[in-house]
MDTraj code that builds the backbone (N, CA, C; nanometers):
import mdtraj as md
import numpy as np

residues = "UNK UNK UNK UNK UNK UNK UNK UNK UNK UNK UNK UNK UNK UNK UNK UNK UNK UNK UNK UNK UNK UNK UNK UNK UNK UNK UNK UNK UNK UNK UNK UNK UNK UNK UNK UNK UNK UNK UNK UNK UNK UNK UNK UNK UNK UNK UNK UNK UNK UNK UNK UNK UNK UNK UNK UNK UNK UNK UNK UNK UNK UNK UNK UNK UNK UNK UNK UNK UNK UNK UNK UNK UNK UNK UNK UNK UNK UNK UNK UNK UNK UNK UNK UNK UNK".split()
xyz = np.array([
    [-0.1416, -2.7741, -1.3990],
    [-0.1953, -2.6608, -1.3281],
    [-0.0999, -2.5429, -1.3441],
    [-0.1794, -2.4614, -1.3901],
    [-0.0783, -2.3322, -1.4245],
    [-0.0811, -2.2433, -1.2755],
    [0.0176, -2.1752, -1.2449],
    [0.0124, -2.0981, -1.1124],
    [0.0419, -1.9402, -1.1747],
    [-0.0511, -1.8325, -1.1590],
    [0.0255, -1.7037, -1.2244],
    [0.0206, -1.6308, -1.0850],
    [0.1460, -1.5468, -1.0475],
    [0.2185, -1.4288, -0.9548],
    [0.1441, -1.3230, -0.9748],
    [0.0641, -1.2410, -0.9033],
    [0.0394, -1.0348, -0.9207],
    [0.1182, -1.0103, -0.7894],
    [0.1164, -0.8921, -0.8281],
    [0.1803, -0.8145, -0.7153],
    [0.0501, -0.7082, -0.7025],
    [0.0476, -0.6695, -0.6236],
    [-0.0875, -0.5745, -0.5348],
    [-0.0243, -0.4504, -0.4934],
    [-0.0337, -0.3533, -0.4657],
    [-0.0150, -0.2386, -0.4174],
    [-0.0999, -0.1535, -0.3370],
    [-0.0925, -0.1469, -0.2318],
    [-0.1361, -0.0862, -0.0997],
    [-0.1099, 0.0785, -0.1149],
    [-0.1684, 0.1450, -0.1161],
    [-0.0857, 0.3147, -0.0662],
    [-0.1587, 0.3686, 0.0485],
    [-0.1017, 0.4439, 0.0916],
    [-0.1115, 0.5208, 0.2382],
    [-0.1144, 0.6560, 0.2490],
    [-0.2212, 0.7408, 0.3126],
    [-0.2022, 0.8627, 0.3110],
    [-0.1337, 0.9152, 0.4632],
    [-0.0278, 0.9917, 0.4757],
    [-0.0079, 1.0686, 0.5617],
    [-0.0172, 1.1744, 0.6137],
    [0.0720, 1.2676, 0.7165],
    [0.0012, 1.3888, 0.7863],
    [-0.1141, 1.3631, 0.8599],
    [-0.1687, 1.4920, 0.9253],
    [-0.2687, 1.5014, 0.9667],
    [-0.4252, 1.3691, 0.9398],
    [-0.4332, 1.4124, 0.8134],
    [-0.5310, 1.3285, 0.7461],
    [-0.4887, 1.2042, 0.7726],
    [-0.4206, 1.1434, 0.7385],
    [-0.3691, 0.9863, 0.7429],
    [-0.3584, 0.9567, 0.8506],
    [-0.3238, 0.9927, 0.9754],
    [-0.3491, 0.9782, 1.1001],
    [-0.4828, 0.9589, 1.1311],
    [-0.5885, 1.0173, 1.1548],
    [-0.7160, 1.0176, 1.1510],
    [-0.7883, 0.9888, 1.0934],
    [-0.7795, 0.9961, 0.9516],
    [-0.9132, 0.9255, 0.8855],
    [-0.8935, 0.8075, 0.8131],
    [-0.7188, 0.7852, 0.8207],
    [-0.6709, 0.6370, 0.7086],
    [-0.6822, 0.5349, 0.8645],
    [-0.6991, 0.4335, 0.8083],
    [-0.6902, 0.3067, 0.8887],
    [-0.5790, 0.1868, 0.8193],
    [-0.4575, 0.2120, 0.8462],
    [-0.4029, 0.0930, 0.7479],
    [-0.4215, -0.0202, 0.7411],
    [-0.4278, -0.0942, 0.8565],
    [-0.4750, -0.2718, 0.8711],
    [-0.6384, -0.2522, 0.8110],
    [-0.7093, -0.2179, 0.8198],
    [-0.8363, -0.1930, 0.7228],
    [-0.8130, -0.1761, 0.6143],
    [-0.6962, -0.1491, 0.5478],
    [-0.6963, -0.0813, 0.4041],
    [-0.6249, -0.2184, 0.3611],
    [-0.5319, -0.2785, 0.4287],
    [-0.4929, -0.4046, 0.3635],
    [-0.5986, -0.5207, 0.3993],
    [-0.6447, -0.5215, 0.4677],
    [-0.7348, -0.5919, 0.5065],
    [-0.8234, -0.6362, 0.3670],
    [-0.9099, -0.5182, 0.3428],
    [-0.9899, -0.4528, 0.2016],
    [-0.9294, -0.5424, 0.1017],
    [-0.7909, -0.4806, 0.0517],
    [-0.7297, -0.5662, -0.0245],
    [-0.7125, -0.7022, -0.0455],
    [-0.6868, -0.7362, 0.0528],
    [-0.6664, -0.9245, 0.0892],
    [-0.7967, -1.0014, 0.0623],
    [-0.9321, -0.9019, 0.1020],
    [-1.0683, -0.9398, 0.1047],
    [-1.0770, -0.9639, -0.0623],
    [-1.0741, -0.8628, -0.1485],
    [-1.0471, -0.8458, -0.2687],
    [-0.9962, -0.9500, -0.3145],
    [-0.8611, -1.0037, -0.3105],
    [-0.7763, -1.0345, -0.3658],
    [-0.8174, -1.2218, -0.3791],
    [-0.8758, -1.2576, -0.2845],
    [-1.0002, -1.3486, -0.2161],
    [-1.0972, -1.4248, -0.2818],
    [-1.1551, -1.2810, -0.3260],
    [-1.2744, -1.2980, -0.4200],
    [-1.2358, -1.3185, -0.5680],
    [-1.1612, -1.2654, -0.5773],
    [-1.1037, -1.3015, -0.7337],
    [-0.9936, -1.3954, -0.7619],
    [-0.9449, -1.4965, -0.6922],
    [-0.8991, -1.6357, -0.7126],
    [-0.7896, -1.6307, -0.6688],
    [-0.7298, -1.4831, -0.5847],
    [-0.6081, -1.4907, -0.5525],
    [-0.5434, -1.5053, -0.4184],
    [-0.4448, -1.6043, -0.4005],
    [-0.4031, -1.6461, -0.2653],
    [-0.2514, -1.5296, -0.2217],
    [-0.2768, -1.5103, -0.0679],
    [-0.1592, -1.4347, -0.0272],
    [-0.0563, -1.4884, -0.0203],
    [0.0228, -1.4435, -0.1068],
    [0.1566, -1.5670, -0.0485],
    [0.2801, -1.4768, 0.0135],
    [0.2603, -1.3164, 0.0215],
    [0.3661, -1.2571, 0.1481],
    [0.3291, -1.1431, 0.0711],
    [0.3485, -0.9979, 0.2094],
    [0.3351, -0.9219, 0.2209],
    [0.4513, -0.8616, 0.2906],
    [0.4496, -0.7249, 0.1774],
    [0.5959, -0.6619, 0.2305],
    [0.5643, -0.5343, 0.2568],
    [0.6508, -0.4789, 0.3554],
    [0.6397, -0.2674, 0.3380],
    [0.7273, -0.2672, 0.2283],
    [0.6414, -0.1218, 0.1779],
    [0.6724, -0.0239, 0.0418],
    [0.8258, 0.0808, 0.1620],
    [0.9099, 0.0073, 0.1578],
    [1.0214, 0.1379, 0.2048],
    [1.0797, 0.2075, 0.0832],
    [1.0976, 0.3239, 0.0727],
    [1.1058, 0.4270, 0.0082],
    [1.2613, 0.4433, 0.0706],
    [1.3649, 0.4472, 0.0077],
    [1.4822, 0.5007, 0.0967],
    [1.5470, 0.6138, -0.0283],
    [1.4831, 0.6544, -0.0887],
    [1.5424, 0.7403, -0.2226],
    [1.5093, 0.8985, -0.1779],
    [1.6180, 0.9493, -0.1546],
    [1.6167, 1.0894, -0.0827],
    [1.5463, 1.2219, -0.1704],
    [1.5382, 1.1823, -0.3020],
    [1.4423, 1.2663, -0.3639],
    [1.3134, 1.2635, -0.3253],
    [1.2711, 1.1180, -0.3249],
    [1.1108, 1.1345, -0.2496],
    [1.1280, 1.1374, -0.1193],
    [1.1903, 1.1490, -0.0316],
    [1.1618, 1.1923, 0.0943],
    [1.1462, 1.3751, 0.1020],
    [1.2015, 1.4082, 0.0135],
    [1.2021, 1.5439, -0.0324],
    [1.0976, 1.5889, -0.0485],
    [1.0628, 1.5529, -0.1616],
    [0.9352, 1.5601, -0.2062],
    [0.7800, 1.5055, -0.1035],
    [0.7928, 1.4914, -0.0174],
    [0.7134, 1.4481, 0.1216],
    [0.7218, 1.5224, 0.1999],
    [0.8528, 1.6108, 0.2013],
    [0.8773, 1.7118, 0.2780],
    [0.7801, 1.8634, 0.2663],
    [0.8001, 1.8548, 0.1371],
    [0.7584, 1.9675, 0.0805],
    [0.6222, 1.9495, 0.0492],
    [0.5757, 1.8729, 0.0589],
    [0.4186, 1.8228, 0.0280],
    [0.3902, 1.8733, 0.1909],
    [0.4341, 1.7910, 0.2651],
    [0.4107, 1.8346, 0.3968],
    [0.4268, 2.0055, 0.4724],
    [0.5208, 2.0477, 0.4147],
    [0.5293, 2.1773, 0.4634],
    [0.4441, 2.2783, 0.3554],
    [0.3823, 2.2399, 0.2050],
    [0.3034, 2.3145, 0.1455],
    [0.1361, 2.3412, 0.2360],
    [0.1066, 2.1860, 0.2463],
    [-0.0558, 2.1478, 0.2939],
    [-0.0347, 2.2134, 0.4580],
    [0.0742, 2.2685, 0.5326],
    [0.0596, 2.2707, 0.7187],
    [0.0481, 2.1397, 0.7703],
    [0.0791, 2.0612, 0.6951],
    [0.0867, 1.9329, 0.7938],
    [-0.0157, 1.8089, 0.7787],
    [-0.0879, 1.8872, 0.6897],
    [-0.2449, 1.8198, 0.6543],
    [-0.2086, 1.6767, 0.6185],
    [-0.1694, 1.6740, 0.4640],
    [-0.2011, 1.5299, 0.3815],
    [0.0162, 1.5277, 0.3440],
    [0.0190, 1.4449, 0.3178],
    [0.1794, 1.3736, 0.2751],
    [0.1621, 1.2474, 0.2091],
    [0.2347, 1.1727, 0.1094],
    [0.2745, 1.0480, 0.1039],
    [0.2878, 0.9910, 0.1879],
    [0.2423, 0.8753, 0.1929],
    [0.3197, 0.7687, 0.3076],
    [0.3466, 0.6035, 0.2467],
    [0.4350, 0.5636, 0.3210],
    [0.4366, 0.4337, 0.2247],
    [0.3532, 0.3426, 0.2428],
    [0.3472, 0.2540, 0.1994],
    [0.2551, 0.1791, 0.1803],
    [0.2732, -0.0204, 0.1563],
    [0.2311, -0.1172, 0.1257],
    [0.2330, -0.2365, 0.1164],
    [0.2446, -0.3145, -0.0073],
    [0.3415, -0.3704, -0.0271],
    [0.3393, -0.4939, -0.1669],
    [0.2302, -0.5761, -0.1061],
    [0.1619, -0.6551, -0.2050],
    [0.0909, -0.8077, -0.1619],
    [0.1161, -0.8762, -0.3034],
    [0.2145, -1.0024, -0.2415],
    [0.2319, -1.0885, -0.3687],
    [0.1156, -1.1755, -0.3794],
    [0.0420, -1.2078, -0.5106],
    [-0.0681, -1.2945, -0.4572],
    [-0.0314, -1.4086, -0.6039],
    [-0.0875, -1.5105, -0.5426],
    [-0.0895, -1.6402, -0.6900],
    [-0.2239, -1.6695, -0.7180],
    [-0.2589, -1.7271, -0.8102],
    [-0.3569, -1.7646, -0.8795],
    [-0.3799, -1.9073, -0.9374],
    [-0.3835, -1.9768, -0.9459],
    [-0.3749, -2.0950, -0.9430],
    [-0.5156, -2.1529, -1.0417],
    [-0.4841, -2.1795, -1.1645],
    [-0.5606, -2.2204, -1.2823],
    [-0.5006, -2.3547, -1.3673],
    [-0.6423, -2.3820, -1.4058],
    [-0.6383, -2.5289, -1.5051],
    [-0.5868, -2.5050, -1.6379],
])
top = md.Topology()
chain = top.add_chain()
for i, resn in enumerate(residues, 1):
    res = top.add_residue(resn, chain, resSeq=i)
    for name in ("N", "CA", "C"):
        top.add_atom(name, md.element.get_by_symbol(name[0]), res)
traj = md.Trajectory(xyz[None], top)
């Protein structure tokens, strides 16, 4: 039995918008549902931390271009396996 690893990627919108119209546990949720249907098992889920001061920068300035509207935000790994003959 062969076992193959993906990794999944979650993203997140922030600001204004991401507050209100993103739902994150729905958005991984979605994913996991996905991930489900196509033969793949969860085997851990991590936060996307960002600690690199250029992109916090760059979030900054996204944020102070839009008034507050839309930003990056981080978002979720999902390791998933697959498990084939």
């Amino acid at each position: 039995m062969k076992i193959t690893n993906t990794v999944f990627r979650v993203k997140l919108s922030g600001g204004i918008i991401g507050a209100l119209a993103a739902n994150p546990k729905g958005k991984l949720q979605k994913k996991i549902i996905e991930m489900n249907e196509d033969g793949y098992r969860v085997g851990q889920v991590l936060p996307d931390d960002t600690g690199n001061i250029l992109v916090l920068l760059l979030r900054l300035i996204l944020l102070i271009l839009t008034i507050g509207l839309w930003t990056i935000a981080n978002g979720y790994y999902i390791i998933g396996e697959k498990r084939t003959e």
